[in-house]
C-alpha positions as a printed NumPy array, in Angstrom:
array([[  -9.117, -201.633,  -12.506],
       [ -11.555, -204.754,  -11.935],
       [ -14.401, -205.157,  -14.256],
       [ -17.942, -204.711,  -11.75 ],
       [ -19.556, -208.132,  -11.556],
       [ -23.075, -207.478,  -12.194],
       [ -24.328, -209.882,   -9.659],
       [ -22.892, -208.35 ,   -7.064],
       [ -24.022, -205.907,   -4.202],
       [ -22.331, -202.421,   -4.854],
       [ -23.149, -198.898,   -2.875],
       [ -23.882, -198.107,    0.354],
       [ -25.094, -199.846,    3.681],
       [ -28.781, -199.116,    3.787],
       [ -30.978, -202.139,    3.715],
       [ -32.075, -201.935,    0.571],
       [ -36.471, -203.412,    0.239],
       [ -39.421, -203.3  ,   -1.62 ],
       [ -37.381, -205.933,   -4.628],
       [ -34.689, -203.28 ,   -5.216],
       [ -37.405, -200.187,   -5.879],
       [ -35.603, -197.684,   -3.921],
       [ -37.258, -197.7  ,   -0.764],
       [ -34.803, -197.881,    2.358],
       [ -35.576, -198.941,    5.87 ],
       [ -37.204, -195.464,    7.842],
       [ -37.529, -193.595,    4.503],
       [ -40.739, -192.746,    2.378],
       [ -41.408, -195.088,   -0.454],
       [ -39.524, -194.126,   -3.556],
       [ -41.996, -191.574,   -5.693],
       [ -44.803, -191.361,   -2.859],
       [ -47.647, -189.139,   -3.537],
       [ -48.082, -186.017,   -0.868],
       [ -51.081, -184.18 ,   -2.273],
       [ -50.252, -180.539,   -0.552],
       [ -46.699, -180.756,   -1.388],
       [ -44.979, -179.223,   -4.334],
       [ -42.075, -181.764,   -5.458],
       [ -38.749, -180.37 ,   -5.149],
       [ -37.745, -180.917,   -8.731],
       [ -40.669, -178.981,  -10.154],
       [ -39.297, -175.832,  -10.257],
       [ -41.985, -173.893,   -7.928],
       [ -40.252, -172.62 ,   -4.977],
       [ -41.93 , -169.477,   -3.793],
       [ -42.785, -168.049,   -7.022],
       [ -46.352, -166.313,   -8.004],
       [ -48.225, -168.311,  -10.026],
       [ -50.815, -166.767,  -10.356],
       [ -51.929, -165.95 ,  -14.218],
       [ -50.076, -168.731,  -15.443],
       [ -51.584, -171.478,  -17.771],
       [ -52.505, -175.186,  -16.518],
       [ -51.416, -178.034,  -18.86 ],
       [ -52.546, -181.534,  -18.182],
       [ -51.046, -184.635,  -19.765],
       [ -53.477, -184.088,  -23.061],
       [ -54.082, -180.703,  -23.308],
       [ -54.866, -177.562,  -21.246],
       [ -56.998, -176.546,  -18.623],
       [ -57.406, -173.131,  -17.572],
       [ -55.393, -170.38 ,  -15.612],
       [ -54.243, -170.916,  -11.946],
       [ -56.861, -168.318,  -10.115],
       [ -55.081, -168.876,   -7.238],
       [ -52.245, -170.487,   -5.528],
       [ -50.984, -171.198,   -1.922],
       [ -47.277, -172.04 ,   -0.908],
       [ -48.373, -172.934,    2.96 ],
       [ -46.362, -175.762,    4.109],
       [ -48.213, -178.978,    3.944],
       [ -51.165, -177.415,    2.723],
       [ -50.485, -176.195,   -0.864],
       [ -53.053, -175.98 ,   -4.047],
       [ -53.927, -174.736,   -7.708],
       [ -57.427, -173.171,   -7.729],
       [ -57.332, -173.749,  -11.658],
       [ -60.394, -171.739,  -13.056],
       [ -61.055, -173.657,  -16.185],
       [ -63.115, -171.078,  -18.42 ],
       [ -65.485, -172.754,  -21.041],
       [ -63.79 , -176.242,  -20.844],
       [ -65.569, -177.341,  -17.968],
       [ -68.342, -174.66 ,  -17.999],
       [ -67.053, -171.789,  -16.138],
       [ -66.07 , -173.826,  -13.007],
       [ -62.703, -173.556,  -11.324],
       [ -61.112, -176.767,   -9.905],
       [ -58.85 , -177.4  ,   -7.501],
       [ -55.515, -179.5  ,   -8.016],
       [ -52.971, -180.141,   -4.663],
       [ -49.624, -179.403,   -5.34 ],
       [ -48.433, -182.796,   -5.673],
       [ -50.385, -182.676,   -9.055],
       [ -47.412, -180.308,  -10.38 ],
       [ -44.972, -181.853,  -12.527],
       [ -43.136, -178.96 ,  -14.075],
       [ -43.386, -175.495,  -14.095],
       [ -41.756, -173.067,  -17.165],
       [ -41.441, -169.751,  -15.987],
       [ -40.734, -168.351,  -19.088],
       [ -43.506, -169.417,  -20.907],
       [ -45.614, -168.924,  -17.83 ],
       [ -47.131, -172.691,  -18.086],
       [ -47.513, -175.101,  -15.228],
       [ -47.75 , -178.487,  -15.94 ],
       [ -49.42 , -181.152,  -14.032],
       [ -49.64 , -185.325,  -14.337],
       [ -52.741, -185.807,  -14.937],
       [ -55.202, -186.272,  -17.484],
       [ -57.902, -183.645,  -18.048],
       [ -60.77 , -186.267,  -17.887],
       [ -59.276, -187.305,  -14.74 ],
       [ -59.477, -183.787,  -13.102],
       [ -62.732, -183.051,  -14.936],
       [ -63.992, -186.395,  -12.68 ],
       [ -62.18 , -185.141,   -9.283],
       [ -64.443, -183.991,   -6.713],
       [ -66.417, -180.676,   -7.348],
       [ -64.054, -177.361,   -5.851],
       [ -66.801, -175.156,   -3.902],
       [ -65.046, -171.856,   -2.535],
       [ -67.041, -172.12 ,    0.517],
       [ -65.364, -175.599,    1.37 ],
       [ -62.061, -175.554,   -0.12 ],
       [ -60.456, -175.505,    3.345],
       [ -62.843, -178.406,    5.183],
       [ -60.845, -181.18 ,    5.989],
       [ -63.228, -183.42 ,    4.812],
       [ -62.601, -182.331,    1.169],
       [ -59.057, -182.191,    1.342],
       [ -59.17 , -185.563,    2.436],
       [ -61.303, -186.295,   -0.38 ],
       [ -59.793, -184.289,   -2.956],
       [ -56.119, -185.666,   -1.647],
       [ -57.291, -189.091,   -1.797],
       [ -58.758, -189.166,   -5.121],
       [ -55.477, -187.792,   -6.989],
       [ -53.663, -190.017,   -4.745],
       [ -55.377, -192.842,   -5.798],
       [ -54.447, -192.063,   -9.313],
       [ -51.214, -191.227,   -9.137],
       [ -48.58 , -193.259,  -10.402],
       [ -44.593, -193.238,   -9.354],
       [ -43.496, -193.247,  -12.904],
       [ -43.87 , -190.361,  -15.499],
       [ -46.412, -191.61 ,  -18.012],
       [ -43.72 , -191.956,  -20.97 ],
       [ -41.511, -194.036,  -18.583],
       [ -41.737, -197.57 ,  -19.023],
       [ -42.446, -199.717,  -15.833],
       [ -39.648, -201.21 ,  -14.132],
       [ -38.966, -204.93 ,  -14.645]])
């Protein structure tokens, strides 16, 4: 069997764009954000998760008051105890990076300062689409493709 010359093209026929990154012609960009969308590989599916602990990147957060599974349209109301004085918050699903059943513990990508910072959950207009947009924007402007331990792509 040949040796693979490295400078080659190898694999399939998609156009492949974006310098080599992983995003194909017609197909979402490789590790885009959707803020009401649990990723596939974090273990959700359907299950209750109601009870279980938050953990952000640096530390934990609260217990998950609430959770929806609606298609498109799924959150975390996160109710944070005396960390951030008794208020809940509200993370989308996209914020969800793993979940561990067993020990009952969802974790999320972010920082706690950074969902400390989002903008202020208020029961009354969790569902306005105003907020959402809001609230989906700001964690989607500080999301980033890569787990934070990964190093960047060259």
């Amino acid at each position: 069997m040949d040796g693979l010359d490295p400078r080659a093209t190898h694999g399939g026929t998609e156009p492949i764009l974006d310098d080599g990154r992983g995003t194909v012609a017609g197909g979402a960009p490789a590790g885009a954000f959707d803020p009401w969308r649990y990723r596939d590989e974090a273990g959700v599916a359907s299950a209750d998760l109601t009870g279980y602990k938050v953990e952000a990147t640096d530390g934990a957060i609260g217990k998950i008051d609430r959770a929806s599974h609606e298609v498109d349209d799924s959150y975390l109301v996160v109710d944070t105890g005396p960390w951030v004085f008794g208020k809940k918050v509200m993370l989308p699903a996209g914020t969800v990076n793993h979940v561990d059943h067993d020990a009952r513990t969802v974790h999320v990508d972010r920082e706690k300062d950074q969902i400390k910072a989002a903008p202020e959950y208020d029961e009354s207009s969790h569902a306005d689409p105003g907020y959402r947009d809001r609230l989906g924007g700001y964690y989607g402007e500080n999301h980033s493709a890569l787990p934070p331990d990964v190093p960047p792509r060259i």
